[in-house]
Backbone bond lengths (Angstrom), bond angles and torsions (degrees), N, CA, C in turn:
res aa  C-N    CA-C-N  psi(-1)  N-CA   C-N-CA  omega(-1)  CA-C   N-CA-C  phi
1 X - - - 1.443 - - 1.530 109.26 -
2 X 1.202 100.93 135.38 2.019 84.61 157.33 1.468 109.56 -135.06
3 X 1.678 118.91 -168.47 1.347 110.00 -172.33 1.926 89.68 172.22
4 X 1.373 103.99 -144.42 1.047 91.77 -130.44 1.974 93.17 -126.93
5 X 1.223 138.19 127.33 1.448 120.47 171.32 1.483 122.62 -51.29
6 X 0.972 138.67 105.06 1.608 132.53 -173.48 1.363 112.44 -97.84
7 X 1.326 123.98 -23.55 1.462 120.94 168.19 1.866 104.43 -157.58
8 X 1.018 111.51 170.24 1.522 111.60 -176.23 1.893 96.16 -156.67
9 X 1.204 117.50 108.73 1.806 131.61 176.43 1.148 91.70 -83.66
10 X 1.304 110.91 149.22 1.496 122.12 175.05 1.271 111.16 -113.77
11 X 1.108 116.79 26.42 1.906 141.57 134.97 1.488 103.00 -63.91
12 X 1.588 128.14 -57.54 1.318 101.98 166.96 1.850 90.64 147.05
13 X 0.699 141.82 20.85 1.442 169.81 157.21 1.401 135.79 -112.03
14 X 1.375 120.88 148.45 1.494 117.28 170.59 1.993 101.77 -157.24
15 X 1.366 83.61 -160.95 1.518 99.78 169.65 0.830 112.03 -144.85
16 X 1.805 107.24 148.42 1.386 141.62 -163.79 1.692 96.99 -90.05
17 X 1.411 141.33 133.58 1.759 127.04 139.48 1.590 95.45 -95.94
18 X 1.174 105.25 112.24 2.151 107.05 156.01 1.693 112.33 -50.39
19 X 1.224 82.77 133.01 1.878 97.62 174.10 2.190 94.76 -40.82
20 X 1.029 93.83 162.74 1.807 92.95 -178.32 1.067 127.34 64.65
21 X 1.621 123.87 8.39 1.359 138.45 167.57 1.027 137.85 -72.13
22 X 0.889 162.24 76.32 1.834 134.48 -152.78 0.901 93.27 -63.89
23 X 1.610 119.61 148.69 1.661 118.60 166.35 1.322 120.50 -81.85
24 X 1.452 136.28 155.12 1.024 115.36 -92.69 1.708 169.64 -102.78
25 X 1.230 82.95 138.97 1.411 129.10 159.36 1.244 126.89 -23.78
26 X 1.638 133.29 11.60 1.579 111.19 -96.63 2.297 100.04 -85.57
27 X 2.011 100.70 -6.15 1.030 91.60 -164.91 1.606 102.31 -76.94
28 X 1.742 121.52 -3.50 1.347 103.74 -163.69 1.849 90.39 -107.66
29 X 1.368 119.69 34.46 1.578 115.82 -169.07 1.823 98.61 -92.55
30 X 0.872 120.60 150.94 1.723 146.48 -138.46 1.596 93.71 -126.07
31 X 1.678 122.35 112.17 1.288 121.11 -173.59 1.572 95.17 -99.24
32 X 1.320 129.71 130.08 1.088 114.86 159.88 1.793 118.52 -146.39
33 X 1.529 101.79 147.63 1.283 106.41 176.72 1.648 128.58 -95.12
34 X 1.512 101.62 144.49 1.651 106.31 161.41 1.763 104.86 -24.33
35 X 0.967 125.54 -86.98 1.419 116.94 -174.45 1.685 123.10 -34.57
36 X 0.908 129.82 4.18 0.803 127.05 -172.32 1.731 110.73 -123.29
37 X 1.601 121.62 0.85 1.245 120.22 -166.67 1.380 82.15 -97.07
38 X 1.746 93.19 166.42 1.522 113.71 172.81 1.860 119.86 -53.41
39 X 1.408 129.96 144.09 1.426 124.53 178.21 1.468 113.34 -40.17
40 X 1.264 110.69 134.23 1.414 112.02 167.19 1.861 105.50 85.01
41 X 1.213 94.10 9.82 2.087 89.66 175.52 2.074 93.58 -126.14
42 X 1.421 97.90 125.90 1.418 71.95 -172.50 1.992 87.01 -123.56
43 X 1.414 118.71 21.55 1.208 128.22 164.67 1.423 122.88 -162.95
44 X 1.419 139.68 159.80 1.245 146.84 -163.02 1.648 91.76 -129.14
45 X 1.855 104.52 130.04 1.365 100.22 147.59 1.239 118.02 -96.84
46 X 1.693 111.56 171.27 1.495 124.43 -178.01 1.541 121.20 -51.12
47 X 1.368 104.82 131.80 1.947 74.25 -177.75 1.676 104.85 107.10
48 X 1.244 127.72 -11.79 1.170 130.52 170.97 1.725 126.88 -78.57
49 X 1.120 108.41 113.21 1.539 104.39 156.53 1.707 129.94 -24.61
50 X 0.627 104.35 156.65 1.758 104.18 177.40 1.598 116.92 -161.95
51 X 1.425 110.84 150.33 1.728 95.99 170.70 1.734 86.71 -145.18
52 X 0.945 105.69 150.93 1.861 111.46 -153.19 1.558 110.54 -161.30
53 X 1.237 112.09 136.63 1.581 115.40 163.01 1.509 109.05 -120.22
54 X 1.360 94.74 153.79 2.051 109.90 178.86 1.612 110.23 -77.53
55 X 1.170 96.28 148.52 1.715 107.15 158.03 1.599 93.86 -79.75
56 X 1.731 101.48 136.48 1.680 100.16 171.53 1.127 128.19 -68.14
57 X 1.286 162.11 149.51 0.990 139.21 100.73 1.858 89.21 136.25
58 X 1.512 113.44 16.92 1.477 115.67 173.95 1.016 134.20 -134.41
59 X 1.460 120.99 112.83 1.347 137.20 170.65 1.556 121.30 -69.83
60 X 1.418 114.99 148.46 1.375 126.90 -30.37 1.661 105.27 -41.71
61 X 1.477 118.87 169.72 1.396 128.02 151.54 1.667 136.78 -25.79
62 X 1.221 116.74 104.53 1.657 97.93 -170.24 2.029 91.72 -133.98
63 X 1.392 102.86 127.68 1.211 119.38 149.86 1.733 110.97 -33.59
64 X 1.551 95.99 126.09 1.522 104.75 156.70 1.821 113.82 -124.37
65 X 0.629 96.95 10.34 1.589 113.47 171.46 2.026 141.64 177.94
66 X 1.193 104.35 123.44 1.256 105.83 -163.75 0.935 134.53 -109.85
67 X 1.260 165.93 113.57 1.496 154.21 170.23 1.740 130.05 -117.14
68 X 0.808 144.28 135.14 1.349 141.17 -167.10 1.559 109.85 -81.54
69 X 1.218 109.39 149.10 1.132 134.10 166.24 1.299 146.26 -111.96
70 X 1.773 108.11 127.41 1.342 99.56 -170.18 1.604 117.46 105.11
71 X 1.471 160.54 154.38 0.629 141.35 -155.20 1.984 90.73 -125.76
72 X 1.482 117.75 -28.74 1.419 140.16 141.06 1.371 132.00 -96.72
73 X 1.448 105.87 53.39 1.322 103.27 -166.96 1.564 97.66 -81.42
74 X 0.884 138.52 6.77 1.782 127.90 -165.52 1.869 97.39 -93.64
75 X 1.308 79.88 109.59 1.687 98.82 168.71 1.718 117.80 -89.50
76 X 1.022 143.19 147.71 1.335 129.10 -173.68 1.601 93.30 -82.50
77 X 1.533 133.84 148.13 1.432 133.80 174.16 1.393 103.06 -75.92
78 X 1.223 137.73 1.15 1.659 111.49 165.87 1.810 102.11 -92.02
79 X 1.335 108.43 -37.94 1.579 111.35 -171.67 1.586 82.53 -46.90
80 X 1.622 122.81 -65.25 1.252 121.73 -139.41 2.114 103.83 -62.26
81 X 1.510 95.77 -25.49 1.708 110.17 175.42 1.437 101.79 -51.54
82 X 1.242 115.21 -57.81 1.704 115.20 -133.47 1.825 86.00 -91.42
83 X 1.649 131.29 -45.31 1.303 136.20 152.76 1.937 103.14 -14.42
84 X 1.302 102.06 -70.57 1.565 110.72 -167.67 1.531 107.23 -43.23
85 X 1.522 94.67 -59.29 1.574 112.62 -162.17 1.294 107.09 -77.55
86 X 1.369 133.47 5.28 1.433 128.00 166.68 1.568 95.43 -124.13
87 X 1.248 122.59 44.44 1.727 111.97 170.41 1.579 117.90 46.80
88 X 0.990 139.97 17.83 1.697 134.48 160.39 1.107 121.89 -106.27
């Protein structure tokens, strides 16, 4: 799956929206932790690409693996808002 960074805490966590979401969405939103990003990323800004798989079988949604996308994947989160909210 991939989608989209929607927030990033600097506790060490954020949330994922999957491409096909409306934002928000909040039951299809993607929990994911620092531990779980690629070596050497120990946070995501807003606006980031993502490509990600689920832990099975757990509610809410939580990332079990992550990697970035794109070599410019950082979208600003309002572009990525107003994109959503006008369907493109």
């Amino acid at each position: 799956m991939t989608g989209i960074v929607k927030f990033w805490n600097p506790a060490g966590w954020g949330i994922i929206t999957p491409h096909g979401a409306k934002f928000g969405d909040r039951e299809r939103e993607v929990f994911i932790h620092e531990s779980k990003l690629p070596g050497g990323v120990s946070k995501l800004p807003e606006g980031q690409e993502v490509e990600f798989s689920l832990f099975p079988g757990v509610s809410p949604p939580r990332a079990l693996t992550v990697s970035l996308l794109g070599k410019n994947a950082y979208v600003p989160i309002d572009q990525h808002r107003k994109a959503v909210a006008h369907g493109d």
